[in-house]
Each structure stands twice: as C-alpha cells, then as structure tokens.
C-alpha positions in Angstrom: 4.0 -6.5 -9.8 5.1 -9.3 -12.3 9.2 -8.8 -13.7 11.0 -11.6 -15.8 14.9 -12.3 -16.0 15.4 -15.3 -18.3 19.4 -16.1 -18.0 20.9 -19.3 -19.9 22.6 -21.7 -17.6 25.7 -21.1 -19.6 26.1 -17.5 -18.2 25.4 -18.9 -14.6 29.2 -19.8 -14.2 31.2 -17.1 -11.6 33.0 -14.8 -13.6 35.7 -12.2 -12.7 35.7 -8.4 -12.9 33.0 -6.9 -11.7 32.8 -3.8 -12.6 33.6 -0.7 -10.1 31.9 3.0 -10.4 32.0 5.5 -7.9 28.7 7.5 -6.6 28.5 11.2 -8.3 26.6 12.0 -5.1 23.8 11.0 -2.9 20.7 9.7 -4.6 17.2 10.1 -4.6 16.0 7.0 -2.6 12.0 7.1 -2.1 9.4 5.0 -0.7 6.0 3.6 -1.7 2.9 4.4 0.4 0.8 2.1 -0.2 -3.2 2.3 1.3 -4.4 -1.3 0.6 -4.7 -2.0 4.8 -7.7 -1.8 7.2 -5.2 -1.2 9.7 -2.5 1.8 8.1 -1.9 4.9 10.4 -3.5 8.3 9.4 -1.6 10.2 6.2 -0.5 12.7 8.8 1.3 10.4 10.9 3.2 8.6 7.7 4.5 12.0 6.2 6.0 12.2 10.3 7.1 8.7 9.6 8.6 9.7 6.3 10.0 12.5 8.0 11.9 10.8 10.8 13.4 8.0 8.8 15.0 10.3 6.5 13.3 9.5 3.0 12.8 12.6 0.8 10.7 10.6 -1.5 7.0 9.4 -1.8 5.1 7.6 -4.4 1.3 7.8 -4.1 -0.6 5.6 -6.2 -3.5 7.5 -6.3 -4.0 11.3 -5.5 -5.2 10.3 -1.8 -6.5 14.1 -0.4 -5.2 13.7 3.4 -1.9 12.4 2.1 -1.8 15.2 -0.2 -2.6 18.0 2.4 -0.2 16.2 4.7 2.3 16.9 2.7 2.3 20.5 2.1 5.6 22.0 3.1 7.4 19.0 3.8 9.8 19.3 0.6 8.8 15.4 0.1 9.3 15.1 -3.5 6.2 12.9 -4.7 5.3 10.8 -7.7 1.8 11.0 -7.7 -0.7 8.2 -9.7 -3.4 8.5 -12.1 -5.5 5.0 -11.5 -5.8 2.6 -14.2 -9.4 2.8 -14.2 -9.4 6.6 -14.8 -7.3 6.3 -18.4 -10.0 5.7 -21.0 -11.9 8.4 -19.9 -8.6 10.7 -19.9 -7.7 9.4 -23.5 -10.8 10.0 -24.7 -11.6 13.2 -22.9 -9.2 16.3 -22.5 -11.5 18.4 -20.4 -11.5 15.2 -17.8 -7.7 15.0 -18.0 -7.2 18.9 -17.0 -10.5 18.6 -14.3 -8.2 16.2 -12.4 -4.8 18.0 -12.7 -6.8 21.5 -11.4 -8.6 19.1 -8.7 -5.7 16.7 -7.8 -2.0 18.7 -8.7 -2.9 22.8 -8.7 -5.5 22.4 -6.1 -2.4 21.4 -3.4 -0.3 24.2 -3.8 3.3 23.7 -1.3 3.1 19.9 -2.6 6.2 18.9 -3.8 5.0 17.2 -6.9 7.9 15.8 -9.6 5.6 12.7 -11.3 2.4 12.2 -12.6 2.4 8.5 -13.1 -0.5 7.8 -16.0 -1.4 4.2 -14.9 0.4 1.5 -13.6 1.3 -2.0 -15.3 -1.0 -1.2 -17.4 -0.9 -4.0 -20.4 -2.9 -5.8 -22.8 -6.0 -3.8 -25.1 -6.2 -1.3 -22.2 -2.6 -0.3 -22.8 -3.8 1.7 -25.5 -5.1 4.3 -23.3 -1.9 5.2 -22.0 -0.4 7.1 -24.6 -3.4 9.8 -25.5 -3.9 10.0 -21.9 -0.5 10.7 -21.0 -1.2 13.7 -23.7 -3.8 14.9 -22.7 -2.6 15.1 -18.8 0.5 16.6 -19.7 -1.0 19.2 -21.9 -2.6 20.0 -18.9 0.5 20.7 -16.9 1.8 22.6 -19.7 -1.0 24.7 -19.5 -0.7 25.6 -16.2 3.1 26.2 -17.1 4.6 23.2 -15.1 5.8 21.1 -17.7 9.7 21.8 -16.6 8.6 20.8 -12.9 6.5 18.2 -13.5 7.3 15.5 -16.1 4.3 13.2 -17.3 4.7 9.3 -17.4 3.7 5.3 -16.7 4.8 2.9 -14.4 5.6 -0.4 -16.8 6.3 -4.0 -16.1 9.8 -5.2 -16.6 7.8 -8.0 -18.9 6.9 -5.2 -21.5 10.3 -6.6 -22.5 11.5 -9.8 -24.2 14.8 -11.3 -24.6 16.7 -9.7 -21.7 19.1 -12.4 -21.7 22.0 -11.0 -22.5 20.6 -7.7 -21.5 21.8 -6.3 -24.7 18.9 -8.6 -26.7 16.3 -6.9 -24.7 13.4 -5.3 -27.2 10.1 -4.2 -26.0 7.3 -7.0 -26.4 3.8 -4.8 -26.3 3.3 -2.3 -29.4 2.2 0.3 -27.2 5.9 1.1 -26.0 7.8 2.6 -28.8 5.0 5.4 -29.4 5.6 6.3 -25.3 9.0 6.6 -25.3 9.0 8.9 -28.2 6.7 10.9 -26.1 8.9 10.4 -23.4 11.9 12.1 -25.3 10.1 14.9 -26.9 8.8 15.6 -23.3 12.4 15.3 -21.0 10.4 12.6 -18.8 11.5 9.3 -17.5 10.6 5.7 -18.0 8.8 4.9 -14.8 9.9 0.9 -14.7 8.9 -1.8 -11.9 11.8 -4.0 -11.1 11.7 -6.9 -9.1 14.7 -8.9 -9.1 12.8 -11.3 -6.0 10.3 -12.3 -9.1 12.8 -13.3 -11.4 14.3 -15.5 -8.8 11.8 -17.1 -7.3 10.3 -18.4 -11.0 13.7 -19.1 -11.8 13.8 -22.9 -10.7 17.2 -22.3 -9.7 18.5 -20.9 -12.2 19.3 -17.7 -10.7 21.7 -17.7 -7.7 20.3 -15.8 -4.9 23.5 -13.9 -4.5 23.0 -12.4 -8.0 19.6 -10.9 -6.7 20.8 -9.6 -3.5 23.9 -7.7 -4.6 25.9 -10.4 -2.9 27.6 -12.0 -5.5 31.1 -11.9 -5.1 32.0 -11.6 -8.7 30.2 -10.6 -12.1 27.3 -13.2 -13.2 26.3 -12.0 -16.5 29.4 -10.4 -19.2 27.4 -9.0 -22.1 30.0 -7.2 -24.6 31.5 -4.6 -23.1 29.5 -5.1 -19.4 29.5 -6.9 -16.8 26.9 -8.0 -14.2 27.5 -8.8 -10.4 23.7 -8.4 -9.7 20.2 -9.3 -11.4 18.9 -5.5 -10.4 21.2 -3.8 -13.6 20.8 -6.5 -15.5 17.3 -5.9 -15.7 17.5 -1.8 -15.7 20.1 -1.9 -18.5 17.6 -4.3 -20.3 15.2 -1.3 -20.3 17.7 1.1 -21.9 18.7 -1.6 -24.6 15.3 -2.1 -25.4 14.8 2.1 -25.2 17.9 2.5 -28.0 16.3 0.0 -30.4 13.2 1.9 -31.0 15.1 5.0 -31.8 15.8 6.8 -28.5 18.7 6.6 -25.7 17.8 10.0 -24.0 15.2 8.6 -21.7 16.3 8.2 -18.4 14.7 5.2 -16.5 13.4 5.8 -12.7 12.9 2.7 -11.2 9.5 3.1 -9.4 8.6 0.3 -7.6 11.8 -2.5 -6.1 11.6 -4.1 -2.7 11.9 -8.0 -1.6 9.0 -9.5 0.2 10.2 -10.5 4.3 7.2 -13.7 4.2 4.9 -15.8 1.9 7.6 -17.2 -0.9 10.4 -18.9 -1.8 13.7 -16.4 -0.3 11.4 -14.6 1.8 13.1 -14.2 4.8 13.8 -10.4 7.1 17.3 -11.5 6.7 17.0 -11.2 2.6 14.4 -8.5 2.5 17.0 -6.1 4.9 19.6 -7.1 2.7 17.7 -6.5 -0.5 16.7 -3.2 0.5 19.7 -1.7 2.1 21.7 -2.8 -0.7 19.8 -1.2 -3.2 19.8 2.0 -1.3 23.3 1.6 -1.2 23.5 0.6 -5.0 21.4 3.4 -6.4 24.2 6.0 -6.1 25.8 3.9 -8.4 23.8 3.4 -11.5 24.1 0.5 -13.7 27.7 0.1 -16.1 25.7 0.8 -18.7 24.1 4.1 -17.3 26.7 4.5 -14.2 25.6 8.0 -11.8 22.2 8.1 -9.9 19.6 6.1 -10.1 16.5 7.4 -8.8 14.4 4.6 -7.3 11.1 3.5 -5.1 11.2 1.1 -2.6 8.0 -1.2 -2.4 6.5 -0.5 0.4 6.1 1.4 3.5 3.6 -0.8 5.0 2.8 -4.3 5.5 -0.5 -4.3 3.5 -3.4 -7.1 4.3 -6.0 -6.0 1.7 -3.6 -6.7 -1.1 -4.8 -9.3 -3.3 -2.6 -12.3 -4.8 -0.3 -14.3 -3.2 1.0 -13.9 0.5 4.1 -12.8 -0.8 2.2 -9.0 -2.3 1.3 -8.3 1.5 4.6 -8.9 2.9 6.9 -6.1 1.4 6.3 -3.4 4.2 9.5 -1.9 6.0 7.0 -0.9 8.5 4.4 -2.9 10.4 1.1 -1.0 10.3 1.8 -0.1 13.8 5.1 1.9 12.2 7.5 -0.8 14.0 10.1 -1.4 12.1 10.1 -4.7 9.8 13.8 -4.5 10.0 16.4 -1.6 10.0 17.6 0.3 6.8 19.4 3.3 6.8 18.0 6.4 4.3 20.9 8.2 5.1 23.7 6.7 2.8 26.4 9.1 1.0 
C-alpha cells in the first residue's frame, strides 16, 4: 500500500461551499480478508463473520480454496486475486492463464465471483506483465461465457499518477497504464485503485489537515474549476478519472479496492481516527465524488489485525477485527 496527495499550501486555506449530492441508493461497501496472520480464524468462521456484520462484499487476494468453498451460497460478491508472482507466466502462457480460471473460478460453482484482480501494485519492469495477462485471463472467462459476469482487472497504486494537485493535473506516471485502460473500456471493467488518504497525510509534514482526510472538514479544502473538495478521499479518486480522460477514455468506472486507516503504529493512528475513517467512508461511498457523484463501490482494508505483514507497524494495524473476531471498534455495514 503506498498513495501520494501532493497539495500546495496555497490551497490549504478553509474555503466555502462544499459541495452537496444525495445517495442514488445503498452502495456496495466490501471488506478485505486478508491471510497474512499465524493466529486468523478458519475461512468458515470469517464468511459467518462476514455474514453477521452485514458486509455483502469480499476481496480475496489470492484464490485461498477453504475461503472459496466457504463461500458457496452465501451471495458474498467477491473480488478474487491473481498473485503477482503468477503474471509472467500468465502473460507469457495462455494455456496457464485458463488452467487457473478452470481450477480457481469454474471449479467453485455457487461462488459469487464479480473481479478477477490480475495483480496487485504491481509497478516497475514487472508491470509489463499485467496487460497480456489480463488478456489472456479474460479470454479465458469469455470462453467459458462469463465475461458479462465477471469483469477482468488490476489493483493499482494511487502513485501510478503524478500531479494530482489540482486533481484536474493528474496524468498517469508508469507507461503501462494507458494500454490497460483501453483494455479496460473495450472490456466494460473497472479500474481497481488503492486509496489511502492516511498515507498522504501522514508524509504530508503537515501539510494536509487531518480533517481533510477524515471527512471532517467543515468546509471545502481543495476548489479545482468547477469542483470542490471537503475531503482528501475524492480528491484522490477524481485524480484517477482525470488522469483516465487524458489518455483517451472517461467510460472506466473506478472501484476503489483497498481504503482503511491504520488504529496503531504511525503518526494519526489512533481507534478514535481509524472508526472515524471507516464509518465515514462507508457513509461517503453512497455519494461518489463531484466529479463522478452516485455509488462508489469500495474495499475496506482489512478484516483482520494481521501480524505476519511486513513493513512498518502501521501495515498490521488496519484490522476491524482482532484475530479473535472482537471488534477493533464499531462500524455499521448497514447505512442507507
């Protein structure tokens, strides 16, 4: 997880006018399940977990076989992972790519698969794989005549982009991203996007109130042209979009697959700011940004406090749920 918001101290000053949208109808709020934990209750008892707590949405990060049989029937919609170390072989090799959707999609029948997630923050050389995997994956699916049901995609980095301050300067930095969003259009699939407002805010040096990343500010932060900002989450989605349009396409929706605000380990990281975080971006979602307003289909990262997570202490702290399924803190699933 790695996002950027760079934001000129001139366009730190309170502004007024926020703008106000009202929600088309309930959104699709899902969580991630995570694995990295010695200590993580059985897949069965998650999906009963999932279950209880209201939240009709999983992403897997890698096609985990008891998670997968655990969830046949359960009408948990689930946005399913092909690891990054499984893409060059994928790109590279077509008969791999459909072995793993017959083993990994088909072979679950009464799963309620929606995304096939080719890689995640993928970048540098390797990001070349993604594209010819992606193909070869989704020719897969069409194959097996599933391509309406099951749209084909990556998870990115918000720091694929450049310049997303004003939003509207956004372009996409890495080469690779302009060849998958035309595949992205020519297929009806999303943009899978991480976005991690807590990044930007804690690298900010100040710069970026912690209102503005908590959906607290009272008024707008950020007026770019016709916009205006109240929080750093749209900010950094609409970024995305702008940075979509200038290489040609502004059909591609954006899910936001991974967002959530660490309770421990960094600067901000308190239970207080992680249950506000998180309830108001369920709350948010419904909403869309002002330059995409109407849902917003989003991930929250993570269902689990996970201690095999590498980096700093902040990556094992973003858990809703302890590993013994007490509750972190308390957010409601069940907004309208």
């Amino acid at each position: 997880m790695a996002s950027e918001f760079a934001m000129p101290k001139i366009v730190l000053a309170l502004l007024l006018g926020a703008l106000i949208a009202m929600p088309t109808s309930v959104v699709s709020m899902g969580v991630c399940y995570g694995m990295l934990g010695d200590n993580l209750p059985k897949p069965s008892e998650v999906i009963s977990l999932y279950q209880s707590n209201g939240i009709d949405a999983m992403r897997l990060y890698n096609p985990n076989s008891d998670a997968l049989t655990a969830l046949k029937g359960t009408n948990i919609s689930l946005m399913v992972g092909v690891p990054n170390e499984e893409l060059a072989t994928f790109a590279s090799n077509a008969s791999a790519a459909a072995n793993w959707v017959q083993n990994n999609i088909l072979a679950y029948e009464g799963v309620s698969f929606k995304y096939i997630a080719v890689g995640n923050e993928l970048m540098g050389e390797n990001a070349s794989n993604i594209l010819p995997a992606m193909h070869n994956i989704h020719n897969a699916i069409t194959s097996a005549g599933l391509q309406d049901r099951i749209k084909v995609s990556t998870s990115v980095r918000f720091d694929v982009l450049s310049e997303t301050s004003p939003p509207s300067n956004a372009v996409f930095s890495s080469s690779h991203m302009g060849p998958v969003v035309q595949f992205l259009a020519n297929t009806s699939g999303p943009l899978l996007v991480n976005i991690y407002p807590y990044f930007s805010y804690a690298y900010s040096n100040g710069d970026i109130p912690l209102d503005f990343a908590l959906f607290t500010a009272p008024d707008a932060v950020v007026y770019d042209n016709e916009y205006q900002y109240n929080n750093l989450f749209d900010a950094m989605v609409d970024s995305v979009y702008y940075a979509m349009e200038k290489v040609g396409y502004s059909n591609v929706n954006i899910v936001v697959s991974e967002s959530g605000w660490p309770s421990y380990g960094g600067v901000g990281t308190t239970i207080e700011n992680a249950q506000i975080y998180n309830q108001n971006l369920i709350n948010h979602s419904a909403y869309g940004t002002p330059k995409r307003p109407g849902n917003l289909e989003t991930y929250i990262f993570a269902m689990f406090m996970e201690n095999m997570k590498t980096g700093d202490e902040v990556e094992r702290n973003f858990g809703l749920f302890y590993p013994d399924q007490s509750p972190v803190y308390t957010v409601n699933f069940n907004y309208t």
